[in-house]
C-alpha positions in Angstrom: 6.8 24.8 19.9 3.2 23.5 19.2 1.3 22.2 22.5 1.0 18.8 21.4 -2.0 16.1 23.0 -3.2 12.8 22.1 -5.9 12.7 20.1 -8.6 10.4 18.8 -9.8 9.2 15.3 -13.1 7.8 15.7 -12.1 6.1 19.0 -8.2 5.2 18.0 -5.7 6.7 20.1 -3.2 8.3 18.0 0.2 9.0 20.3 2.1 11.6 18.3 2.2 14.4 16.4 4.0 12.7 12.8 1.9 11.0 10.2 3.3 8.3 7.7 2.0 9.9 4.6 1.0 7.6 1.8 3.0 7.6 -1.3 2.4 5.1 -4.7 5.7 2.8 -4.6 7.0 3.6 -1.3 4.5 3.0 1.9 4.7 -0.6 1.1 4.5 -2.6 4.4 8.1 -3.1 4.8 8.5 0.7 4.1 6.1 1.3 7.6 7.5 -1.4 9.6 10.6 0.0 8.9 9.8 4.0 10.1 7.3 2.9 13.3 10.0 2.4 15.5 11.4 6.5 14.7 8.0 7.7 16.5 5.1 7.7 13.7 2.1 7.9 15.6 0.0 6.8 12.7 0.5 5.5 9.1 -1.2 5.2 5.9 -0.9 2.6 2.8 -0.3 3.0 -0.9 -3.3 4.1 -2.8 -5.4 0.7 -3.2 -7.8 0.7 -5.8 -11.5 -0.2 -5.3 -11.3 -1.9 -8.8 -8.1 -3.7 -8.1 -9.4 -4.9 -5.1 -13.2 -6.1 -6.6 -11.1 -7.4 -9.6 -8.4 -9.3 -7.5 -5.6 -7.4 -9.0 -2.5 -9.0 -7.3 -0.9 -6.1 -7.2 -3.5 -4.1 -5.3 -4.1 -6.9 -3.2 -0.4 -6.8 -1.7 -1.0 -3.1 -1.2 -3.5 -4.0 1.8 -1.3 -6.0 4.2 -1.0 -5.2 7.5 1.5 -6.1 10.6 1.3 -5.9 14.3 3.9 -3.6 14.3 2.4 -1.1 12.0 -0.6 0.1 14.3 -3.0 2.0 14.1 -2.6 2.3 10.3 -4.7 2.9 7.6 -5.6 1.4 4.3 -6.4 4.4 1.6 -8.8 3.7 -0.7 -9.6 5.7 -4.1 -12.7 5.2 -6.6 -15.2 7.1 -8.1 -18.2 4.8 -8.3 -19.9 4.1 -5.2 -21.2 0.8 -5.6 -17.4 -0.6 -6.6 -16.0 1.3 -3.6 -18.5 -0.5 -1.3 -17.5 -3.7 -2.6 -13.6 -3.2 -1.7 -14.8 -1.5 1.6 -16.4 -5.1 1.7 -13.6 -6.9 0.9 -11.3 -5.3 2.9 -13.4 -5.8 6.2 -13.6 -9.7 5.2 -9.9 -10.4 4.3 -7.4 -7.5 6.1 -6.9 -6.1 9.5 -6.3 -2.3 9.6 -7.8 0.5 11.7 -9.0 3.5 9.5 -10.3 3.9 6.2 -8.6 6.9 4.7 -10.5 7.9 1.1 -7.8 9.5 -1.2 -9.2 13.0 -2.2 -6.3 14.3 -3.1 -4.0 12.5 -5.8 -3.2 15.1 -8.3 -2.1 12.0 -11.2 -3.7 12.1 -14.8 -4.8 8.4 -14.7 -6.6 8.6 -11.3 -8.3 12.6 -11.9 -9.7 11.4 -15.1 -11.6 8.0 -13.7 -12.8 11.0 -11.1 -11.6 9.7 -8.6 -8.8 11.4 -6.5 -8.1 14.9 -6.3 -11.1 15.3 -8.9 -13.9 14.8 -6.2 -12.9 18.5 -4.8 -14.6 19.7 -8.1 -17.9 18.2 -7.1 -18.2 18.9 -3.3 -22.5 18.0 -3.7 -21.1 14.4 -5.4 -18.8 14.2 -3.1 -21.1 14.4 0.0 -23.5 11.6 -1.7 -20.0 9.6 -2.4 -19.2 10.1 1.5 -22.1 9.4 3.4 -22.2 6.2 1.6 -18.7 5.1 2.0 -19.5 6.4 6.2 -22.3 4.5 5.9 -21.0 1.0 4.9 -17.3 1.2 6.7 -17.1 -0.4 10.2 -13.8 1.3 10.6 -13.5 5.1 11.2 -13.0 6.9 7.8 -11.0 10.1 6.9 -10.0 11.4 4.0 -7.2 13.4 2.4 -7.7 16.5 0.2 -5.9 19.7 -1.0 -6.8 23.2 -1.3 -8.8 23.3 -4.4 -8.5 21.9 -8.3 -7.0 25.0 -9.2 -5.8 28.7 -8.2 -9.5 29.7 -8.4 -11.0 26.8 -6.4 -9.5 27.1 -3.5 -12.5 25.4 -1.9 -10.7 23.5 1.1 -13.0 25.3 3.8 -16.1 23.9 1.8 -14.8 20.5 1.4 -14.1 20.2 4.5 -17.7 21.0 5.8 -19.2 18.8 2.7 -17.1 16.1 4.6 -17.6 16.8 8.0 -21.3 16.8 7.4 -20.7 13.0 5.5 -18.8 11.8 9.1 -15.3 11.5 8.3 -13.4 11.7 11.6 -10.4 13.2 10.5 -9.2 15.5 7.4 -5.6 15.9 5.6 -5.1 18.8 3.5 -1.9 18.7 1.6 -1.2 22.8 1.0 -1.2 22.9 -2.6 -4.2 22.6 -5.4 -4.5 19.6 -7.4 -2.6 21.5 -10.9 0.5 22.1 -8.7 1.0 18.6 -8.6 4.4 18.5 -6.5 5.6 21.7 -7.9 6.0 25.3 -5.9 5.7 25.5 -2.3 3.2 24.0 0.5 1.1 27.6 1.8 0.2 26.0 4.7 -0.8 29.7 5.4 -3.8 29.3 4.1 -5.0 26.8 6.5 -4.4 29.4 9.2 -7.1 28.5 12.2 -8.7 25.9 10.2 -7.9 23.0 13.0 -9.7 25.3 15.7 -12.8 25.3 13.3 -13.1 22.1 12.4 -15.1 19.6 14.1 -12.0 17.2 13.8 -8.5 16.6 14.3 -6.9 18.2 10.9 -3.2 17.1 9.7 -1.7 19.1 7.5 0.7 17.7 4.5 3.1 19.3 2.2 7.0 20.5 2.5 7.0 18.8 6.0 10.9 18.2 6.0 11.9 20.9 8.8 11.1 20.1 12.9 11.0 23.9 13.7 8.5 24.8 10.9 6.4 21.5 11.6 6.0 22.8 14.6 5.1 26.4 13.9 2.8 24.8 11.2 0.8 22.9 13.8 0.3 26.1 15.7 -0.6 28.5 12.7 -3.5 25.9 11.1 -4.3 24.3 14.5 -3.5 20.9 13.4 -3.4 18.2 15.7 -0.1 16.2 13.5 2.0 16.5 10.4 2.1 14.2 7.3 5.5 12.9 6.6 5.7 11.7 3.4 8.5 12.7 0.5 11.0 14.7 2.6 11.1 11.4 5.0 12.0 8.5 2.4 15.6 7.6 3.4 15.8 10.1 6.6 13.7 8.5 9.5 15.7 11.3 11.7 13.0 13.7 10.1 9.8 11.8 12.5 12.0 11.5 15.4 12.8 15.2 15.3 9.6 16.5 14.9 8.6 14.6 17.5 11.1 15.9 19.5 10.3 19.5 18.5 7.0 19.0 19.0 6.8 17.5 22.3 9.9 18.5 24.2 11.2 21.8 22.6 14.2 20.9 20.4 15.0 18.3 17.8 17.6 15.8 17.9 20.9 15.7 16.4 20.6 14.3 12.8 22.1 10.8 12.2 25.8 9.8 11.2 26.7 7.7 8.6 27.6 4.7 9.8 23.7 4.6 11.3 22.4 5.6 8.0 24.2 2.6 6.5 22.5 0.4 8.8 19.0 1.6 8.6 19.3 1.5 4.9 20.8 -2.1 5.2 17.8 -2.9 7.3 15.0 -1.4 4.8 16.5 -3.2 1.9 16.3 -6.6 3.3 13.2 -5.8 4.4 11.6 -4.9 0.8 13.3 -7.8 -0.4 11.8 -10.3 1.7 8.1 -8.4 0.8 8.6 -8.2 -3.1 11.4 -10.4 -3.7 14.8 -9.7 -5.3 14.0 -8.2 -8.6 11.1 -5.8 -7.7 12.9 -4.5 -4.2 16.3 -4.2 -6.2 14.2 -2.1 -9.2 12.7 -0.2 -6.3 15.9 0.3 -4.2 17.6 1.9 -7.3 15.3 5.3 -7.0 15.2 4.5 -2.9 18.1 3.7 -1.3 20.5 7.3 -2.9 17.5 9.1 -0.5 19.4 8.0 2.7 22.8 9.3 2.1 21.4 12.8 0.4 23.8 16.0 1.9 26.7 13.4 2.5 29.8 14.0 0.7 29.7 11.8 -2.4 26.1 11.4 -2.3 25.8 11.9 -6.5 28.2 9.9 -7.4 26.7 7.1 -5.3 23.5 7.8 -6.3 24.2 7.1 -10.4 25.8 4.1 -9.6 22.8 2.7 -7.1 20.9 4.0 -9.7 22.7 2.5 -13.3 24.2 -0.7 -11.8 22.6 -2.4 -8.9 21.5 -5.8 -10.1 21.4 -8.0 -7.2 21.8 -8.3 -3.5 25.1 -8.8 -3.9 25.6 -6.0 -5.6 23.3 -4.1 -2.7 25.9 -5.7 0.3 28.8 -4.9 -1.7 27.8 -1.2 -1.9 26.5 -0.8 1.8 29.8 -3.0 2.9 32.3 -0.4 0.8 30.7 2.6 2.2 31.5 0.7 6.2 35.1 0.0 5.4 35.6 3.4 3.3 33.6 5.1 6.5 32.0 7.4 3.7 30.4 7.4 0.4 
């Protein structure tokens, strides 16, 4: 079991050991309004653009709202020119209210590494302290920053990074376990990180494969880490924050969730995206979403090609979630 202690992010308390992890089409608002309640002791938004934001892309602009629920939470920012990420770091002061600035460092995607921004930056460490003393410089709001281990299987420059970013005045550092060419493929070697928290100035979180209590936990005491990042392996199974936190902080991880509550927190989410985006975006999105909260129940495949093939409509959305109650499985 990993000792677990409050910790601070440039001055904001953060109460538990789990992360919200940010993830493009999922950490909508709705999405972390939805998981605060399960024990996240900190969240992060979808990827916002500096160029969306100085542009007024509509789109980005809805990835920066906030709630009062949702606290502390972060807003991550990615860019490659320092001058246009100023000017969102400006506009996001003026117009939102959120608590850290987290600078994505680590997005492995085509279309963002070849701007280079995101997970590019780890190729440039000297550019990259320039880039981050600036954005330290201008920001009112603590900043961190998420990375991985290296570009590639002979960069594995985390421990250099790290310092370059340290030295720049982030106040916190993620490391997702895998280099930038894995993408989401292989495993997390959170082994690597062995230590690292103990050496680092500050509080490290460590993302990747984060979907077992008993390993978080032994993951937090290898690397020294002061949380985990949930992000993939907790869409559709908020049971995953609220064991690790129980793991974490008491020894043992609650039992997992039945059905019947399964239905309902996925009754609950839905209406909640739909009442952010509106029926036909939060029905597109619940196709791919809602199958992830009834994964390892019997039936789960067959209901996930028809959520996936034929939901249309919130009617078609209570029909499903109302068969499952009266059937009392999938």
């Amino acid at each position: 079991m990993a000792n677990f202690h409050e910790f601070d992010i440039g001055g904001i308390r953060i109460g538990g050991p789990v992360v919200l992890g940010p993830m493009a089409g999922v950490t909508s608002l709705a999405y972390r309004d939805f998981m605060k309640p399960f024990g996240v002791a900190l969240s992060y938004s979808e990827m916002i653009s500096d160029y969306g934001l100085v542009y007024g892309n509509k789109e980005t602009l809805s990835y920066c709202m906030t709630s009062k629920t949702d606290r502390p939470v972060g807003l991550q920012l990615f860019g490659n020119d320092v001058e246009i990420t100023k000017k969102a770091i400006s506009i996001l002061e003026k117009d939102y209210d959120y608590d850290i600035l987290d600078i994505n460092l680590g997005c492995p995607v085509y279309k963002v590494t070849k701007t280079g921004a995101g997970s590019a930056w780890l190729r440039n460490p000297a550019g990259l302290y320039e880039y981050m003393r600036a954005v330290v410089g201008v920001s009112h709001k603590p900043v961190t920053a998420k990375i991985r281990l290296g570009w590639d299987e002979s960069s594995l420059n985390f421990e250099t990074v790290c310092e370059v970013l340290e030295r720049a005045g982030v106040k916190a550092i993620s490391i997702h376990s895998r280099t930038s060419k894995q993408g989401y493929s292989g495993s997390a070697r959170h082994e690597l990180l062995a230590g690292l928290g103990g050496r680092l100035s500050v509080p490290l979180v460590i993302s990747g494969d984060i979907n077992d209590p008993l390993k978080a936990g032994r993951w937090m005491e290898l690397t020294g880490a002061k949380a985990v990042m949930v992000a993939r392996g907790g869409v559709g199974n908020p049971w995953l924050v609220s064991a690790i936190n129980s793991q974490i902080t008491r020894g043992s991880a609650i039992k997992r969730f039945s059905l019947e509550r399964q239905v309902d927190f996925a009754s609950s989410f839905a209406e909640s995206l739909i009442a952010e985006k509106g029926e036909r975006v939060a029905i597109m999105r619940l196709r791919g979403l809602l199958p992830h909260f009834f994964a390892g129940y019997p039936g789960s495949k067959r209901l996930s090609i028809e959520v996936s093939q034929t939901m249309a409509s919130v009617e078609d959305l209570h029909k499903t979630m109302e068969g499952i109650r009266v059937r009392g499985h999938l």
